[in-house]
C-alpha positions in Angstrom: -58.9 36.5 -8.3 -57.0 34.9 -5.5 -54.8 37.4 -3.2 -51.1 36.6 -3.0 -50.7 38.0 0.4 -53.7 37.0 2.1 -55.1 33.9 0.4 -58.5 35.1 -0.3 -60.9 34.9 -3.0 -62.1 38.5 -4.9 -65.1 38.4 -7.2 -64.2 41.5 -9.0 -61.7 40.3 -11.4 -60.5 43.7 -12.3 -59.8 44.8 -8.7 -56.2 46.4 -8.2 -56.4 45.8 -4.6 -57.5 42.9 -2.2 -60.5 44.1 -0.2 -59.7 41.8 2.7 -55.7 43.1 2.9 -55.5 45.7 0.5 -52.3 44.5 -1.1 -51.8 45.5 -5.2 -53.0 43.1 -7.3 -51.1 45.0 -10.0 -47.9 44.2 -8.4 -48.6 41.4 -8.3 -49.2 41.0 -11.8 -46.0 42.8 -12.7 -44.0 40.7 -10.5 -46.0 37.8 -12.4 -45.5 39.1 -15.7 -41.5 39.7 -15.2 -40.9 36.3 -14.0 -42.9 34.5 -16.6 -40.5 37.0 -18.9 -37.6 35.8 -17.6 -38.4 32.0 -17.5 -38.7 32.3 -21.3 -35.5 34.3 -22.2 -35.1 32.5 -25.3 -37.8 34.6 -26.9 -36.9 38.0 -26.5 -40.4 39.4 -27.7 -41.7 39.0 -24.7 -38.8 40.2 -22.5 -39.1 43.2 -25.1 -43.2 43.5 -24.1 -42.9 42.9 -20.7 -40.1 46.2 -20.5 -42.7 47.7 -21.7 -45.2 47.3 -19.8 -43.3 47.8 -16.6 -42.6 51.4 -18.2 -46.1 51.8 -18.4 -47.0 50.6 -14.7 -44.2 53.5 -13.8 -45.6 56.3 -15.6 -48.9 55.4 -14.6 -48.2 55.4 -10.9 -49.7 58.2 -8.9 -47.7 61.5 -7.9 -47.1 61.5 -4.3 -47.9 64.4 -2.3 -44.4 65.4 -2.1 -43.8 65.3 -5.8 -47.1 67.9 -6.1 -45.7 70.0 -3.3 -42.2 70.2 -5.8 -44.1 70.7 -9.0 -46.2 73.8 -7.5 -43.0 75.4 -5.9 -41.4 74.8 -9.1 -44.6 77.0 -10.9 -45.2 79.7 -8.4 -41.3 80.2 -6.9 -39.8 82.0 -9.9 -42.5 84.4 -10.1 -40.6 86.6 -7.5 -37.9 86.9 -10.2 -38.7 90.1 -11.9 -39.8 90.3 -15.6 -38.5 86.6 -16.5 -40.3 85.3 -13.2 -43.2 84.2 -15.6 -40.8 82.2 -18.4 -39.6 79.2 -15.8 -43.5 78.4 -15.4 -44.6 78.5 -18.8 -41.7 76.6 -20.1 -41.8 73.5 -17.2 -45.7 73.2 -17.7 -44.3 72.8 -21.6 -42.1 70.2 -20.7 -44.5 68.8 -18.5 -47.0 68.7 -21.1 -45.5 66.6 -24.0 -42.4 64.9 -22.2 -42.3 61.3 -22.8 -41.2 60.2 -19.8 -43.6 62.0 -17.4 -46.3 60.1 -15.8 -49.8 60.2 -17.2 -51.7 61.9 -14.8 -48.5 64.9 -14.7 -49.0 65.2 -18.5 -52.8 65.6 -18.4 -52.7 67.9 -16.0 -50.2 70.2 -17.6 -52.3 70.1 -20.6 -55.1 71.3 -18.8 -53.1 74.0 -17.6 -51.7 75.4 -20.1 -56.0 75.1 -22.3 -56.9 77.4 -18.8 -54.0 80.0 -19.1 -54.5 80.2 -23.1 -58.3 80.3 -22.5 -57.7 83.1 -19.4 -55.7 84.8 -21.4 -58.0 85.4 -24.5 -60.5 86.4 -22.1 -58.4 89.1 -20.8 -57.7 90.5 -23.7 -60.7 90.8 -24.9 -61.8 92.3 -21.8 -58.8 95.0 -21.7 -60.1 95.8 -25.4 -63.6 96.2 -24.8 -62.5 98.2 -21.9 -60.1 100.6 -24.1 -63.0 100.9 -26.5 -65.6 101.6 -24.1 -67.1 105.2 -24.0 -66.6 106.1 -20.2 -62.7 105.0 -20.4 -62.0 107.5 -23.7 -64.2 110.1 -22.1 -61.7 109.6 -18.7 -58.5 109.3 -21.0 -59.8 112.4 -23.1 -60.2 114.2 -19.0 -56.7 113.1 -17.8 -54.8 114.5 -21.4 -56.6 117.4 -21.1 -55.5 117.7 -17.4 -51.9 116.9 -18.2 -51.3 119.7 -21.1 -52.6 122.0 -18.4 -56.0 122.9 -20.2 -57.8 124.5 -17.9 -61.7 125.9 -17.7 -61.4 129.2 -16.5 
């Protein structure tokens, strides 16, 4: 693969970047692919194709740091509202999840989310009923009734 910017030869022909310059070979290829699109008008299949896969390269673009920094303020802000704090969160990560136009890597990592909060929460609710049903806790629950109806042992 010959590098548009620098002129050199690359052996790996799936590189996305020139290890010489370290320009985008993908760019490169879009820019190629567009061009070649609109050179042949005529047949709008391929204008139709090459939309698409321009949509594609977007969504698959990484998430700058900035746009992480938004997303987790976005998630951990309105949990100082009080009692609906935890409905912003839930819902965004929902959106997040199964929007279209999100970018891959946003959507996967949404999903995986929300798998740990349902799997967290399952686990702690199993743990808060083995707990209830645990001899020691109904033997201190049994102590504090008994304690507040003012039972008392003398």
């Amino acid at each position: 693969m010959v590098c548009n910017t620098c002129g050199r030869n690359t052996q790996n022909e799936e590189a996305n970047f020139c290890e010489y310059c370290g320009s985008s070979f993908r760019e490169n290829r879009i820019v190629a692919d567009f061009a070649a699109a609109q050179n042949h008008a005529t047949d709008q299949s391929i204008v139709q194709q090459t939309n698409q896969n321009m949509n594609r390269e977007v969504l698959e673009k990484p998430i700058s740091f900035l746009q992480w920094l938004g997303t987790y303020a976005i998630l951990f802000l309105p949990m100082f509202i009080p009692v609906i704090g935890w409905v912003v969160p839930l819902v965004m990560l929902f959106v997040w999840a199964f929007a279209n136009n999100q970018s891959v890597s946003k959507r996967n990592w949404s999903r995986a989310t929300l798998i740990y909060i349902f799997v967290n929460l399952i686990i702690g609710i199993i743990y808060i009923l083995t707990m209830l049903n645990s001899p020691i806790f109904q033997g201190f629950l049994k102590g504090a009734l008994d304690v507040g109806n003012f039972k008392s042992i003398y």
